[in-house]
N, C-alpha and C positions, 0 to 999 in steps of 0.2 A: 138861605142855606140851612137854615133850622128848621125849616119845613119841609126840605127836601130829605134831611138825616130823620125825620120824626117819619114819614110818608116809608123807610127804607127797613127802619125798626119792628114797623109796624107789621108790613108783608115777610117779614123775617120770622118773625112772631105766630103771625097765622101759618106760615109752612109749617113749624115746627109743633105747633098741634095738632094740624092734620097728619102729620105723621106719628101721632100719636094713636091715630084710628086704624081700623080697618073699613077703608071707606067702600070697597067693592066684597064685601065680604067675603074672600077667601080664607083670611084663618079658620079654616074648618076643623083641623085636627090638632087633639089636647093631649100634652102628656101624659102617662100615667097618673091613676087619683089613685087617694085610700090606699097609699105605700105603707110599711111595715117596718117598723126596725127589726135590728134580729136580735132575739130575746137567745142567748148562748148560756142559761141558766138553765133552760126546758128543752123538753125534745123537739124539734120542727119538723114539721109533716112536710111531702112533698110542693100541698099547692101554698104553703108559704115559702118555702124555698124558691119557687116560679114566681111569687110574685113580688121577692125581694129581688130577684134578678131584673127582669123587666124593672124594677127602677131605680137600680143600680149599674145594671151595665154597663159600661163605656159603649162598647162596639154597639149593644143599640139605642144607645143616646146619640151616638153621631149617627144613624139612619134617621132616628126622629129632626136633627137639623139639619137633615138633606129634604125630607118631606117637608120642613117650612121654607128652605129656600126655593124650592117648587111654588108652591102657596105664592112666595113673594113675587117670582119672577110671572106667575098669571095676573097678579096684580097689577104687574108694571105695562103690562102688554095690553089689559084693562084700561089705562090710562090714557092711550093712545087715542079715545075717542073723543077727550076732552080737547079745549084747547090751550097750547102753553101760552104764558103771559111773559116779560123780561122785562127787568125795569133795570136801567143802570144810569148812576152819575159820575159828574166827574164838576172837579175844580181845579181850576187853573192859576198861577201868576205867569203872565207874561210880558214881558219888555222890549221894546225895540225901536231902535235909532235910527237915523236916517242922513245920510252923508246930507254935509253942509246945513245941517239943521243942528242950533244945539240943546242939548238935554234930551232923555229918553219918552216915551211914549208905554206909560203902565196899563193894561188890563188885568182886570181881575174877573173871568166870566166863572159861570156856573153854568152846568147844561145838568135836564134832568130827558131819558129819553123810556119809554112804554113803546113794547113790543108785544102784538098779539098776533098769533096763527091758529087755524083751527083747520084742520083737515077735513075738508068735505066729503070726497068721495078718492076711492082707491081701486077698487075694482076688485074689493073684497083681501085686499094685503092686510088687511088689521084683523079685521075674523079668522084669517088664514091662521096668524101669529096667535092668536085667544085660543084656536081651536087647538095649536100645536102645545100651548102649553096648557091646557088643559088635558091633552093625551098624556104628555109627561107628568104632570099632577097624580094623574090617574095610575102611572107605572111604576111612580116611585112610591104609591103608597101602598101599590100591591106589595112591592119589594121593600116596602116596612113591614109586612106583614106577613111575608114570605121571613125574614129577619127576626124575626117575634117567634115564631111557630118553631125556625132553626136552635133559638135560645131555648125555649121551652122542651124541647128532645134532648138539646144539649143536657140542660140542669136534671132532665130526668134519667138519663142512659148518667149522668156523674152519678145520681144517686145510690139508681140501682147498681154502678161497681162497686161505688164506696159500699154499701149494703152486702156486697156479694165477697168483699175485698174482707168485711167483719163476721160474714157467715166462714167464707174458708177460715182466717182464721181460729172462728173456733173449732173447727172440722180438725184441723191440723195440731190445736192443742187438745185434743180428744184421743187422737191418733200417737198423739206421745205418749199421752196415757197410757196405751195400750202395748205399747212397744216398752214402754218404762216397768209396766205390769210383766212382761214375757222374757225383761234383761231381770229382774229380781226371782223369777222363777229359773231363770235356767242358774243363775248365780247361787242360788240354794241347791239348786240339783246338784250342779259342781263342785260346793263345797260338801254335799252329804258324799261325794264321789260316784253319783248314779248318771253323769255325763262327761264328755270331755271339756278339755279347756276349748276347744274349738265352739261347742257349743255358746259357750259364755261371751267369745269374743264377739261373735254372729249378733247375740243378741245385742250386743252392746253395740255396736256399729250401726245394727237398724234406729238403736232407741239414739244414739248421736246424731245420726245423718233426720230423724225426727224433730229434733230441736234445731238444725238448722233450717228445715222448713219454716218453723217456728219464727221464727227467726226473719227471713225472705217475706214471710206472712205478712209482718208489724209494720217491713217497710213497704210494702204493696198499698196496705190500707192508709198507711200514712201520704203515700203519693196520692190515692185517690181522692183522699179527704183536703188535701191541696187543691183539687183540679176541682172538687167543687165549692170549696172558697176564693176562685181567682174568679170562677163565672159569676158568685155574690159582689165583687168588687170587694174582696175582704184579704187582708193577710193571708198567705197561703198557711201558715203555721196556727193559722185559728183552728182549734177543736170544736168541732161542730156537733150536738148532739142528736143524732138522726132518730124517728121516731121507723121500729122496723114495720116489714109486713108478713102474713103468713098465706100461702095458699089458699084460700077458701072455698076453692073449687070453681070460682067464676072467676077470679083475677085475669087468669091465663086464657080464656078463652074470647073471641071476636063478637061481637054483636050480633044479634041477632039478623040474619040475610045478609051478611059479608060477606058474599061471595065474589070469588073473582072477577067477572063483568061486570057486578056491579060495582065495584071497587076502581076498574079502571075507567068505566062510564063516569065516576064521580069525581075522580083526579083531573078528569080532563075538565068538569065544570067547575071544579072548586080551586084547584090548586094556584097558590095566588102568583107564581111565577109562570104562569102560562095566562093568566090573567095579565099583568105585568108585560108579556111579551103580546098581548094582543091591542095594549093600548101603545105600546112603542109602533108598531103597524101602522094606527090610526094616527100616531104625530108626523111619521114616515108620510103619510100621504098629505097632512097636512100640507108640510113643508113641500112639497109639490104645487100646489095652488100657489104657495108664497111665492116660490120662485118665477113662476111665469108669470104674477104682477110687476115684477123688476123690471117689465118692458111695456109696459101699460101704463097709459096715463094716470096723474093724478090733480086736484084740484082741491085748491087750499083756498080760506079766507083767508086777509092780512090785515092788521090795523097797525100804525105808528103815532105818533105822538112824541113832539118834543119840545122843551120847553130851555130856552136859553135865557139867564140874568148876567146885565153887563152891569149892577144897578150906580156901580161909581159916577157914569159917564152917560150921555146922553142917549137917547133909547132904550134904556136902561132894562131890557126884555122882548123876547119873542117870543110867540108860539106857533106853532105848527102842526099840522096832523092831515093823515090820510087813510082810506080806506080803499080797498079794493079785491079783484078775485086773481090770483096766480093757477096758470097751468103749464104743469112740468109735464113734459113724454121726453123718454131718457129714447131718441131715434136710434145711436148706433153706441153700442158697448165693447167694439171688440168683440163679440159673438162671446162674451164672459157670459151672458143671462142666458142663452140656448145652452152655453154646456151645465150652468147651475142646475137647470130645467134636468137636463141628462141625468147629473149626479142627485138630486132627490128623486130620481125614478128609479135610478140602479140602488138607490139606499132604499126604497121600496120595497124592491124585490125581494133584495137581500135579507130584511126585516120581516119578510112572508117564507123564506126560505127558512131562516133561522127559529122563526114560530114553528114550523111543521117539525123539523129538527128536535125543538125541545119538547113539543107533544111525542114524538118514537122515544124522547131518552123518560120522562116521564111515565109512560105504557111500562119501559120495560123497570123502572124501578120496583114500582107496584107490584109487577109479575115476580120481581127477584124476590122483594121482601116479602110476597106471597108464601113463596116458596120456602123462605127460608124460616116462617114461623110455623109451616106445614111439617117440616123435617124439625124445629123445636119441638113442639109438641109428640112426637114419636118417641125424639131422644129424650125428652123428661118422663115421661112414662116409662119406659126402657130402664133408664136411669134409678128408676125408685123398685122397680122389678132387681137391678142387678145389685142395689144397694141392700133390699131384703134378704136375699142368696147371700152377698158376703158376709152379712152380719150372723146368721148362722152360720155360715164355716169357721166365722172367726170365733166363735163359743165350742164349735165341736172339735176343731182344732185346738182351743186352751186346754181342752178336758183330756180328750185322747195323749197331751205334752205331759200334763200333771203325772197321767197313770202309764209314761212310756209306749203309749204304741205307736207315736209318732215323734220323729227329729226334730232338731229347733227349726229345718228349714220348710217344714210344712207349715210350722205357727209363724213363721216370719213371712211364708207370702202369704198367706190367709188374710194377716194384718195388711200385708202391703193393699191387696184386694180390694181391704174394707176400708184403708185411706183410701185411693182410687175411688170407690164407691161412693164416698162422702163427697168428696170431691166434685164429683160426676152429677151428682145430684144438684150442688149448691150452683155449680155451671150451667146446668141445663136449667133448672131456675129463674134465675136471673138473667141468661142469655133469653130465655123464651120472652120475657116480658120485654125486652131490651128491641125482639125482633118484632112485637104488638106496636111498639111504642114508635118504629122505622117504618112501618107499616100503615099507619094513620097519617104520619106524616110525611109518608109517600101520596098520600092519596091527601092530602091539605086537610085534616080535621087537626083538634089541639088536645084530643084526649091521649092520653096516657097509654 
């Protein structure tokens, strides 16, 4: 019996270190390295902000253990060409009597019994099962990747509001200024008595309704400053200190030969969810092959072995063993294996159907965001054209208030103009980079 618990320990033992390995190497993919905390003392540029997310996010940490249980499930399918071993015991008391005999009749046996199988031939069901999940290996790591690229536009399109969320705002307390500048002029006008009380109130209601902008501004940027602390995995109420950026004449503009074919020529090679949806195809077909082995032979080794102690009692042991070949053909199924066969051909199709689908909805993304950083680029330039015009009117308009040739309502849309204008500017700004940034990653690149 002590040989039998020793022999039971032992193969228990060796499972559990080989499960310690990766004995068919599929752990191929590693979490993030060379993570970052976040230093909330200094300013953080954008590609530490991406790469505090990537290794913080939830939402793509749980993609990354969907890519390892891929990983494992090829592994187990991997396994299928070895052969399994079982080993089990057992011990007994038993006792029994026997009419007109007196006193009982004790055993005490022990069986110890070894099971081996080993699948010899399938008719290609095991490669079928390796090659299917290998195509799912292969889709889910696109769609980690496709996940990764989503986070990374995410964390930048945050940045650039919050960015755009502290440009208005100061646009907006520049524009009080100015409205605060135009209610102290007409308020002097009106007390020397060179305007009415109408004038004064005018100005005062522009320079009010100013400060509630102001106002609207603080909580904008504070919302956005939230929404990209929730994508760090951080307190939303954390203050974040963003490092800004300025035009420099290249920010805003595409790479060199970006043009639109070739943009949509390269979405269709790169884009990892169209990658993703061609390796789902290939498990699709897989599982085809799989299914019409369910009706095909197979042919296993067997070995047994068993070893009985009765050692109280005479004979006190046996053993036993055999070896031999088993062949299964599953003859009639209820015609279940012809409709399986069916349903991985129509999940075929469908999975070629749904590819071509997502390559037109991809084309036209590309096309859209084309388009819409083509009309940015117009409206930002526009924008800085209409912003230079207001800021003259709004100085020739202060001047012509000062010396009366104009009423407070020509200095008060001047101003309104040149908020508008400022405004106009910081939106077209940061929407153009926002539509660069929808635009690459329409087309599966990771830049900015």
């Amino acid at each position: 019996m002590k040989k039998n618990i020793f022999i039971i320990l032992t193969v228990c033992l060796a499972i559990t270190k080989i499960n310690g390995f990766d004995l068919y190497g599929v752990y191929d993919s590693h979490a993030p390295q060379s993570c970052i905390e976040a230093d909330l003392q200094k300013e953080i540029t954008l590609p530490d902000l991406m790469q505090i997310a990537i290794c913080n996010n939830p939402a793509l940490s749980a993609e990354y253990m969907l890519l390892k249980s891929k990983e494992a499930a090829l592994g187990a399918s991997k396994g299928q060409y070895l052969p399994s071993l079982t080993l089990t015991g057992q011990g007994l008391l038993q006792e029994s009597k026997e009419e007109h005999i007196n006193g009982t009749t004790r055993k005490e046996p022990y069986s110890a019994t070894a099971s081996a199988q080993w699948l010899i031939y399938d008719f290609g069901g095991r490669s079928s099962q390796v090659g299917q999940n290998k195509a799912l290996l292969s889709a889910t790591n696109h769609s980690y990747n496709a996940a990764l690229q989503e986070l990374i536009l995410k964390v930048n399109n945050a940045y650039l509001t919050a960015l755009s969320a502290k440009a208005s705002l100061d646009s907006y307390k520049e524009s009080n200024k100015t409205y605060q500048r135009a209610y102290q002029e007409s308020k002097k006008r009106y007390d020397l008595g060179m305007v009415n009380l109408v004038d004064k109130l005018q100005a005062k209601t522009s320079y009010e309704q100013s400060q509630l902008q102001v106002v609207k501004a603080e909580n904008t940027l504070r919302q956005a400053q939230g929404n990209l602390a929730t994508l760090l995995n951080l307190n939303p109420a954390t203050e974040i200190k963003l490092s800004t950026i300025e035009d420099d004449g290249e920010l805003t503009k595409l790479q060199a030969g970006d043009e639109i074919e070739k943009l949509m020529q390269e979405a269709l090679n790169e884009r990892p969810e169209l990658k993703a949806g061609e390796s789902s195809v290939l498990a699709t077909k897989e599982s085809i092959s799989y299914a019409r082995t369910g009706a095909l032979p197979s042919l296993t080794a067997i070995a047994n072995g068993t070893y009985g102690d009765n050692w109280k009692h005479s004979n006190p042991y046996n053993l036993n063993g055999e070896v031999g070949l088993k062949l299964s053909w599953p003859l009639f199924s209820g015609m279940s294996t012809m409709y399986q066969i069916d349903q991985a051909k129509f999940l075929y199709e469908q999975s070629q159907k749904n590819l071509d689908n997502q390559r037109n909805a991809v084309l036209n993304e590309v096309w859209s965001y084309y388009q819409n950083y083509q009309t940015g680029v117009k409206a930002y330039e526009i924008s800085k054209q209409i912003l230079a015009t207001a800021e003259e009117n709004s100085k020739v308009a202060f001047r012509y208030y000062e010396v009366g040739k104009v009423d407070i309502l020509n200095l008060l849309t001047a101003n309104a103009r040149l908020a508008e204008a400022k405004q106009g500017v910081v939106n077209a700004f940061y929407g153009l980079l926002i539509n660069k940034a929808q635009l690459y990653r329409a087309v599966g690149r990771l830049e900015k």
